[in-house]
N, C-alpha and C positions, 0 to 999 in steps of 0.2 A: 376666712374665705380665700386672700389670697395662699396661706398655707396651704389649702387643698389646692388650689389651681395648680401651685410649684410640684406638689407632690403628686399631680395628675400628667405635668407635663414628664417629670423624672423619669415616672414609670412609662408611658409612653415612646419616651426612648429608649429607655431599656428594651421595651421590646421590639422595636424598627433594629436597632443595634442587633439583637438576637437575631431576629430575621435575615440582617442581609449577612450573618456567619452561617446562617444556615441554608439559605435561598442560594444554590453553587447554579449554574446551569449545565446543560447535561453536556458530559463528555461526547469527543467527535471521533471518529475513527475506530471504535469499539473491537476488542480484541474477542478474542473464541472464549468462551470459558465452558468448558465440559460438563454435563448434568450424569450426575453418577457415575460410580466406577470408570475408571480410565480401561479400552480394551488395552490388548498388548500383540506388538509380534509372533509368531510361532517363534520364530528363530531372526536375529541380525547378523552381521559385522561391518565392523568398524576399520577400515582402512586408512591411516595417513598417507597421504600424497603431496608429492616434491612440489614447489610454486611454481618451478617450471613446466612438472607435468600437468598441474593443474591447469597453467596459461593453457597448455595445450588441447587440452580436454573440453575446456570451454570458453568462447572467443565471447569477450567483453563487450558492449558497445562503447563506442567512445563517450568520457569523461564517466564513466563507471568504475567504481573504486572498491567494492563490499564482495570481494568472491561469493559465487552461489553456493560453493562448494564448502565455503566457512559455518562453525557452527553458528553463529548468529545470526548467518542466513535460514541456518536447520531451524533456530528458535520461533525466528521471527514466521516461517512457515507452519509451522505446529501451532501459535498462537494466533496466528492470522492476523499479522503484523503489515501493515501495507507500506513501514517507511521505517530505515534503520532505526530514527529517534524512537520509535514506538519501545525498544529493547532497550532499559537502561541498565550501567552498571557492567561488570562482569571484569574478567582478565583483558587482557591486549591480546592473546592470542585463540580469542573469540571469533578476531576479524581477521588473522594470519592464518593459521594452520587450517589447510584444505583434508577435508576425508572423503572416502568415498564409502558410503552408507546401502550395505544392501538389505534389504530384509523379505519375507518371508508372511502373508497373510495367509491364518488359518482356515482352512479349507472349507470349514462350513461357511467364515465370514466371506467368504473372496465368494463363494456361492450366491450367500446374499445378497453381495455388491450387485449382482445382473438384473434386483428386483429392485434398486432404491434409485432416487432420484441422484443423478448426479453431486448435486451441493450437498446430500445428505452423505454420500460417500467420501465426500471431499472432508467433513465434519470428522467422520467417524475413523478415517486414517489422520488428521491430526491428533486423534486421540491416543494412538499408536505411538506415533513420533512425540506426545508429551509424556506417554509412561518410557520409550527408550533412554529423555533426556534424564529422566528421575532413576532410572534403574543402571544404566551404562555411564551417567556424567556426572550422576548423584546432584542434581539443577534443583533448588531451593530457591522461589524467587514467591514474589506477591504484586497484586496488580495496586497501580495506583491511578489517581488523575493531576495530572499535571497542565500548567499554564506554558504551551511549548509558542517559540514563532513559527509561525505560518503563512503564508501565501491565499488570500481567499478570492474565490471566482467568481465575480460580481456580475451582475448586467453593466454594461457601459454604457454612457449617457445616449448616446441614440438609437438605443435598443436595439433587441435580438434581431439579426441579419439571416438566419437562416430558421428554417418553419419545421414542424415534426413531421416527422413520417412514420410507418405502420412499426409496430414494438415487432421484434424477431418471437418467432413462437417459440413458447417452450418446449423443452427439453422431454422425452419421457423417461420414466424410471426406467434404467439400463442403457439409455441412450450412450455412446463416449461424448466427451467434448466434441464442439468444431474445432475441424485439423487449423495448424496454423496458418497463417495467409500467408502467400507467396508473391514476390514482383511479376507482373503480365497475367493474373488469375486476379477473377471476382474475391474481393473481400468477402468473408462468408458475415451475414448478422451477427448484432451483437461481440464485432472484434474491430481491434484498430493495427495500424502496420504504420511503421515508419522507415522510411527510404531517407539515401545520406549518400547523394551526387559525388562528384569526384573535385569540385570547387568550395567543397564545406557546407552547402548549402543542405537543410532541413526538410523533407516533406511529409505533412502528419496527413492521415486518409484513415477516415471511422464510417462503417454502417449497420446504418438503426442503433445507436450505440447514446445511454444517458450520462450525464453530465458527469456523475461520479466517476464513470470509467476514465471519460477526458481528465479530470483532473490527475486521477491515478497514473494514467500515461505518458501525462506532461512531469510528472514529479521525476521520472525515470527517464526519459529523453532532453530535460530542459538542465541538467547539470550543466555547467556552474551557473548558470543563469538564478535557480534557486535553491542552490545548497542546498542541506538537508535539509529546506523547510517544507514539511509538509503542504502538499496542494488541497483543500478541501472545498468541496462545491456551497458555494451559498449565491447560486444565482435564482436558484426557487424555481428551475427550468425543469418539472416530472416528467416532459416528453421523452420521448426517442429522436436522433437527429444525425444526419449523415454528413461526415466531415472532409470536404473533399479539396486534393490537392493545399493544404493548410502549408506555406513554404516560408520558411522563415531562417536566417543567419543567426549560428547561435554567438555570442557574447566573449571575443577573447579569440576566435576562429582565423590566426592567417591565412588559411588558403580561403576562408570566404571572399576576401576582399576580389575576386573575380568576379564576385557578384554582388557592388556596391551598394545596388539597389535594393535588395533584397531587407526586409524589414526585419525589426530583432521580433523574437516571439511574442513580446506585448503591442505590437505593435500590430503584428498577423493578427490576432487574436480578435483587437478590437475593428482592425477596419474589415475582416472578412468574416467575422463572427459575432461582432459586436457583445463581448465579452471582455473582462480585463481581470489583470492582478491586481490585488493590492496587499499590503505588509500589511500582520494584524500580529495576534496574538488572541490565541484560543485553546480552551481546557480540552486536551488530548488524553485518552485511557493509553496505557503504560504498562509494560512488564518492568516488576524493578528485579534484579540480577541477588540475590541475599551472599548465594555462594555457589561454585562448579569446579568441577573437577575434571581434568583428561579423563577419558573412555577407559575404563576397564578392560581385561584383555577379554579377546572374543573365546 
């Protein structure tokens, strides 16, 4: 009897043991991956451009490091990458050499474009730009899930501070985007804008805008504050919510100190939002880099 008992519990962990290599939980941040035939350009080219010219082409915001103009920025947009670490692997001059990329949709598809839903055309020109990198860069890469650090956006203990308001309507098929937001102009729905005083001082402003966008926009305005860790929403908040005058001193900022008072962004976050950071660790989906090549000639 006790035989079978040993030999009931053995197996029983054998199988919990199986389970928990196999029970992963689901990746965060999911990249694009294309269902069928990749389209293509009519026609591209591929221009290198000087870092100089580049600076001047396109003005940085401050503590941004990843030219837009580099190709791992081209990847990370084709893949629908929201954060450098999403792109692993590759050359060093991934994130150095600036191009300038022009191309060419075929005319029946650029026709199409006026009937599809925006996010569907957004889909189907990355499709574009991942047959360019295969056919112009010769880009060999595989998706993985990785255990990256991250930043997670929690409720904070005295709960949410600010209440939902009406979702922005949707878009129709052929609609363009809303134009960008400008300083002294209505934020249009569903966008956020950050303004950046002449004392260092920070101010974030969102309307009808959900949670994931905030995280998203804090990943890209809160450098160095959180490195490259990605920011991911886990405060469970499905509403819509309008983020207004959010001011905060970023971390490292001499010319802030003209404004002493001014709290660092965890700080904003939680006493006027009642939200916070906290360091974790969580399974991110991944492009991994296999092999690439400089651009072929045009």
């Amino acid at each position: 009897m006790r035989r079978a008992t040993h030999l009931t519990t053995i197996l029983a962990l054998a199988a919990l043991a199986g389970f928990a290599q196999t029970a992963q939980p689901n990746p965060e941040l999911l990249l694009f991956h294309p269902s069928g035939p990749l389209l293509s350009y009519e026609v591209a080219t591929i221009k290198p451009i000087g870092s100089n010219d580049a600076d001047r082409v396109v003005k940085l915001p401050p503590g941004v490091t990843l030219s837009p103009l580099s190709i791992r920025r081209y990847i990370m947009d084709a893949y629908g990458a929201t954060y450098a670490a999403q792109i692993v692997g590759g050359p060093d001059w991934l994130n150095k050499d600036a191009y300038d990329i022009k191309s060419k949709v075929p005319d029946d598809l650029a026709a199409a474009f006026q009937k599809i839903k925006f996010d569907d055309k957004h889909d189907q020109t990355r499709m574009m730009q991942q047959s360019l990198l295969a056919d112009r860069f010769h880009l060999k890469a595989h998706f993985e899930t990785r255990v990256l650090p991250v930043y997670e956006l929690v409720p904070a203990k005295g709960g949410l501070k600010i209440t939902d308001v009406p979702a922005s309507s949707e878009r129709k098929p052929g609609d363009s985007p809303p134009p960008p937001p400008s300083p002294g102009k209505q934020i249009p729905p569903g966008s956020m804008m950050d303004t950046y005083s002449s004392n260092g001082l920070r101010t974030t402003n969102g309307r009808a805008i959900q949670m994931q966008l905030l995280a998203r926009s804090l990943s890209y305005s809160a450098n160095p504050e959180v490195g490259d860790r990605p920011i991911v929403d886990h405060t469970g908040f499905t509403g819509y919510f309008d983020i207004k005058d959010l001011a905060w001193a970023p971390l490292g900022n001499a010319d802030a100190t003209n404004a002493p008072d001014a709290p660092s962004l965890i700080g904003a976050l939680e006493k006027q939002l009642g939200i916070k950071l906290v360091p974790a660790k969580d399974p991110i989906e991944v492009l991994v880099i296999d092999s690439i090549d400089r651009p072929s000639a045009n």
